[in-house]
N, C-alpha and C positions, 0 to 999 in steps of 0.2 A: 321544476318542482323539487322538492327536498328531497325526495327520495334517488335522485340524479345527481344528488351532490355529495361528495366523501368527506369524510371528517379532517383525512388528507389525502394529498397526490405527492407523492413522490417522482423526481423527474431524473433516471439515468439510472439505469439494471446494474449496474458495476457492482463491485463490492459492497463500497461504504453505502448504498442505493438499497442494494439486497439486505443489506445487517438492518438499515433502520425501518423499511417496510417489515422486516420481520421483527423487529423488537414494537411496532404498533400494534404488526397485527395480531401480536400475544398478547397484549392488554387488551383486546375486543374491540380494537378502533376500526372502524370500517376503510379502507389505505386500498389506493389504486396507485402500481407500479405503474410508469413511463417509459419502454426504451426505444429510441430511434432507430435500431435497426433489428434486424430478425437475430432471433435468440436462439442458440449461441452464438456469438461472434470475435472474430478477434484483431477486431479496429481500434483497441482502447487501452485500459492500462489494468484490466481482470482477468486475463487467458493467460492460457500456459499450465504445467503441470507442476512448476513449483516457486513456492515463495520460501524467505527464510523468516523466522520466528523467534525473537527473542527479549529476555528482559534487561540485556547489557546493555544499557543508553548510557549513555553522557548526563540526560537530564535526567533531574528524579521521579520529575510529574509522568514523564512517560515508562517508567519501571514503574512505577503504580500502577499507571494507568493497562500496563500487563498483567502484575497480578492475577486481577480478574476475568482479560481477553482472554489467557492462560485455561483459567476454569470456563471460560463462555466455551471454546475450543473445543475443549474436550464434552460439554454436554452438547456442543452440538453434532459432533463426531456421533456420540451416542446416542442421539436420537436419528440421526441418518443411514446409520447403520454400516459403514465402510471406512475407511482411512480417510479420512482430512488432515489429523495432527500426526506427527511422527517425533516423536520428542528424543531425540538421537542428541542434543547438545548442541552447542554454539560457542564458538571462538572469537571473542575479538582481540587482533594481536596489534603489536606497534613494541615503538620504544619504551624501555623498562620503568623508564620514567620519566615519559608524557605525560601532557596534560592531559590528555583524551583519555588514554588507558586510566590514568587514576581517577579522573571523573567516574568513568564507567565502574571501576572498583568499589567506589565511594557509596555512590548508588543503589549498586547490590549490597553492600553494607546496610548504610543504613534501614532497610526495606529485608535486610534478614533473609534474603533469597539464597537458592543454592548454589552455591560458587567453587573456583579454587582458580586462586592467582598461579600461573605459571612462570618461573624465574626462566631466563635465557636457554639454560642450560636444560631444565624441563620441557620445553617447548619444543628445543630443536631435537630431543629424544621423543617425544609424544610425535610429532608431525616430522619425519625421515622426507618426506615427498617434499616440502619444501623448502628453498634456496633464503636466506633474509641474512641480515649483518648479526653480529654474537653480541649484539645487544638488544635483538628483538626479546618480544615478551608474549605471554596470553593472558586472557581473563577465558575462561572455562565458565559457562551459564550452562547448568545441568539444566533446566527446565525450556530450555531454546531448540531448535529443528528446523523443521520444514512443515510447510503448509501444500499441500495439493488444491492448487486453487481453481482448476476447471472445478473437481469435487465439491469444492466450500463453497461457492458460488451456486454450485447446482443445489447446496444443502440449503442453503440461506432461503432457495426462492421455493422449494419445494415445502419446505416450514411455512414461509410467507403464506402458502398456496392453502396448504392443511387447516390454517389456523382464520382461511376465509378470505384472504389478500386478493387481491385482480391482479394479473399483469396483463398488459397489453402491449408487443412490441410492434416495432415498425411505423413507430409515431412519434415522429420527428416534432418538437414543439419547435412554433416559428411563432408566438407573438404569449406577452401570458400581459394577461387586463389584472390587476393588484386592487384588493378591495376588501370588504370583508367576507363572500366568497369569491375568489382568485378562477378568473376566467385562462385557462390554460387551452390556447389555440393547439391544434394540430390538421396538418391536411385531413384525416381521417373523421375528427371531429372536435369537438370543442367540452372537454372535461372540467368540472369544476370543487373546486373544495375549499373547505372554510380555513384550512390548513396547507402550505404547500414547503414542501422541502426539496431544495435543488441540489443534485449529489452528480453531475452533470460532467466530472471527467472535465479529457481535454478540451470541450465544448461551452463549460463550463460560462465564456466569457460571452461566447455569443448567448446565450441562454439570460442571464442578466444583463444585456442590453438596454430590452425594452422596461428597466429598472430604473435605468437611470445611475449605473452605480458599476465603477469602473477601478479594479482588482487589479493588483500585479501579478497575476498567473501567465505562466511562459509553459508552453506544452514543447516538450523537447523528446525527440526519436531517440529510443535506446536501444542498442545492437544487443541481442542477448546472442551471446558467443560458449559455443562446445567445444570442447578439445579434446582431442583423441590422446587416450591413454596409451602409452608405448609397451607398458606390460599390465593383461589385463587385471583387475581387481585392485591391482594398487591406490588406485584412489577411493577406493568404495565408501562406501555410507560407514561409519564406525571409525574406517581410520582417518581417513577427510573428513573432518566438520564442516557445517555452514560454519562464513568468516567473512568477515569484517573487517578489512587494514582500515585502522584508523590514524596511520601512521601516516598517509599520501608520499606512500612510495611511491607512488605515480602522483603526478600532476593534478588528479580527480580520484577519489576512493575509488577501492573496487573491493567488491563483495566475492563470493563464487561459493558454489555447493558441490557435493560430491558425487557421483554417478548413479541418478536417477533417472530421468528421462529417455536417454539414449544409453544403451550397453554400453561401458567403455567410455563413457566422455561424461567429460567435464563441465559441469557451468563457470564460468570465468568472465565477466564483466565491469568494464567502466560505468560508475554512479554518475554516469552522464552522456549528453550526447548536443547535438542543433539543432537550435529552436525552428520549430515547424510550426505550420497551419494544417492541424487535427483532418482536416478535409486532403490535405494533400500530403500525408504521412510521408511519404516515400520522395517527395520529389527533393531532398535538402542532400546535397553530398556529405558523407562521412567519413572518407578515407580516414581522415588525422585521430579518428577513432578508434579503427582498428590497426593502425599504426601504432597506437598507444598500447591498446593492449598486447597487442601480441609481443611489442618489447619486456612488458610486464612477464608474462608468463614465459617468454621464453629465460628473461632474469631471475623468476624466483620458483617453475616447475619443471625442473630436468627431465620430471618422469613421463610428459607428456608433447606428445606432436607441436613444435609449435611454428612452422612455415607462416599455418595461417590458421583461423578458428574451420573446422568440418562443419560445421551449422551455423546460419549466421540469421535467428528468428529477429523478432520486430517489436517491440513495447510502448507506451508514451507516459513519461512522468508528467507532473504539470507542479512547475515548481514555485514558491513563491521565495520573496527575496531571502527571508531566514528562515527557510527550510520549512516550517510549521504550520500547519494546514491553519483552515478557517473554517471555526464551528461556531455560528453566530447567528442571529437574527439579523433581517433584513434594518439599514440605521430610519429608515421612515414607514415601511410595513411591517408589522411586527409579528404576523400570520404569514411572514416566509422567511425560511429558516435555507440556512446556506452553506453545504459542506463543499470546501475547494480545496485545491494547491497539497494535497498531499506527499508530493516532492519525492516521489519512490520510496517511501517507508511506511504507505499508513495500512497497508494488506493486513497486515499480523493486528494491529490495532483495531480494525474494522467493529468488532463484535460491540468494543467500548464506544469508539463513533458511532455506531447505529444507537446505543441506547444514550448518547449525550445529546443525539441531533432528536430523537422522539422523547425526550422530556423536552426540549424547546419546543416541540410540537406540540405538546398534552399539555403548554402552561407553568411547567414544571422548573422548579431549580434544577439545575443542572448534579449529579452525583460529584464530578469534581470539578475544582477549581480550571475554569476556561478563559483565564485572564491571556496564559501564552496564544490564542487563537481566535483572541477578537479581530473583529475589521478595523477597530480603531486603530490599530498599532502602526494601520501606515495613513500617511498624512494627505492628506487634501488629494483623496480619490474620490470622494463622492461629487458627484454633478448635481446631487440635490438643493 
């Protein structure tokens, strides 16, 4: 009967999951949330106590596309009522003159954001804690930080919840019937909506199976590594920035944040890791991982323990070949809409995905240009 049917279902509690069931359920769309397993959890690529935030991309369309995640951020900080956004700054450093670093500069240029280029000699005054050649550089983004994302997460579904949203976790979808209302199986029961949006993580791929429609998303284990501070406070929040080498002083980026979660220690990680099967996270070796890093930080943080990382937590990217997610309609249903392949950078973006992926929901143009994040872009996937 119609009154058993939602106007959408969203499929996967994650972030980009949460942001867009709560950007329906604030235009009065009636949106039933999906997550396979009991809520909270931390199987997937939304846990954890922090993310980093910023507008220094490389590319333009996503320091736009900040801007606004910027102000979504912070109103939704303030409607939640606690810290989500912590807008402490963000560093991306590298060679003085990279391509990467002056992209990133170009960017904030043109977009008139708040900046300030750091020359060699600034940088390595500004950041004493760390080791780099005397021709590294910064880009300083005042409006960058950190995100608490158990928090933001909790904020996202709590809105959802307020504004009238269902969740229902522990329901696993194993088959969805495509139609003009979209039968969405689960052991539990059998949900349906005339609208359905799949935001499905590293699962992502089993999830559009019974689609017909086959994605290069590679879900790859990332070791999230802390490092003990040799003298304490030295790296603290204010004088460590979140950061960015976009320089691949190592092999693989690595990002790291400054002593939050743990007193005394550091986030310090490789923007990569071994492609796994989401089901069996844990079972892929990683040594040459933390072999990498810990070269890393023992090369460029004297100030900090580095034998080996003190904590060595668990995450999953899901990457696709150029990094850039996919915010698209299905290419033969056009009632499912499909956010994927986030590639470890779409947390801070989230607020913009959730309202790009519920205008394709609602019928809608899209707010900005989603030419970089069609499915077209890779060739002869579809089995259609």
């Amino acid at each position: 009967m119609a009154h058993n049917i939602y106007d959408v279902v969203v499929v996967g509690a994650g972030i980009e999951g949460s942001a867009t069931a709560n950007y329906l359920a604030k235009q009065g769309v009636k949106t039933l949330l999906l997550e396979q397993f009991p809520l909270p959890h931390s199987r997937g690529s939304s846990h954890g106590q922090s993310r980093i935030t910023r507008k220094a991309y490389p590319e333009v369309f996503y320091t736009k596309m900040m801007l606004e995640a910027t102000d979504m951020w912070l109103e939704l900080q303030n409607n939640f009522g606690c810290e989500i956004f912590r807008q402490s700054g963000f560093v991306s450093m590298g060679e003085y003159d990279g391509d990467v670093l002056m992209a990133v500069t170009q960017s904030l240029l043109q977009l008139n954001t708040s900046h300030q280029v750091l020359t060699p000699s600034e940088f390595k005054t500004r950041f004493p804690m760390m080791k780099y050649p005397e021709t590294f550089a910064g880009v300083l983004d005042f409006d960058g930080g950190l995100l608490r994302a158990d928090k933001a997460l909790q904020a996202f579904q709590s809105e959802f919840t307020r504004h009238g949203g269902v969740i229902m976790d522990g329901c696993k979808v194993i088959n969805i019937k495509p139609g003009l209302v979209v039968a969405i199986e689960t052991p539990n029961a059998i949900f349906r909506g005339r609208k359905l949006v799949i935001t499905a993580g590293p699962w992502a791929s089993a999830v559009l199976k019974p689609l017909e429609l086959d994605l290069p998303l590679k879900p790859v284990r990332i070791s999230v590594c802390y490092w003990k501070e040799r003298e304490c406070g030295s790296h603290s929040s204010g004088k460590l920035l979140p950061f960015y080498d976009v320089n691949g002083s190592a092999p693989y980026d690595i990002y790291g944040l400054p002593c939050e979660e743990y007193p005394g220690h550091v986030k310090i990680c490789l923007h990569h890791g071994p492609e796994i099967d989401p089901d069996n996270r844990d079972g892929v070796p990683d040594s040459w991982v933390l072999d990498l890093i810990t070269k890393y930080v023992r090369d460029h943080f004297p100030g900090l323990e580095t034998c080996s990382p003190s904590i060595v937590e668990t995450c999953i990217y899901t990457n696709t070949p150029d990094k850039h997610p996919i915010l698209d309609k299905h290419p033969r249903w056009k009632n499912i809409i499909i956010g994927a392949g986030f590639s470890g950078h779409g947390f801070k973006l989230s607020p913009v995905v959730g309202k790009i992926l519920g205008q394709f929901a609602l019928g809608e143009t899209p707010s900005y240009d989603v030419t970089p994040f069609r499915i077209d872009r890779f060739k002869a996937l579809s089995r259609l």
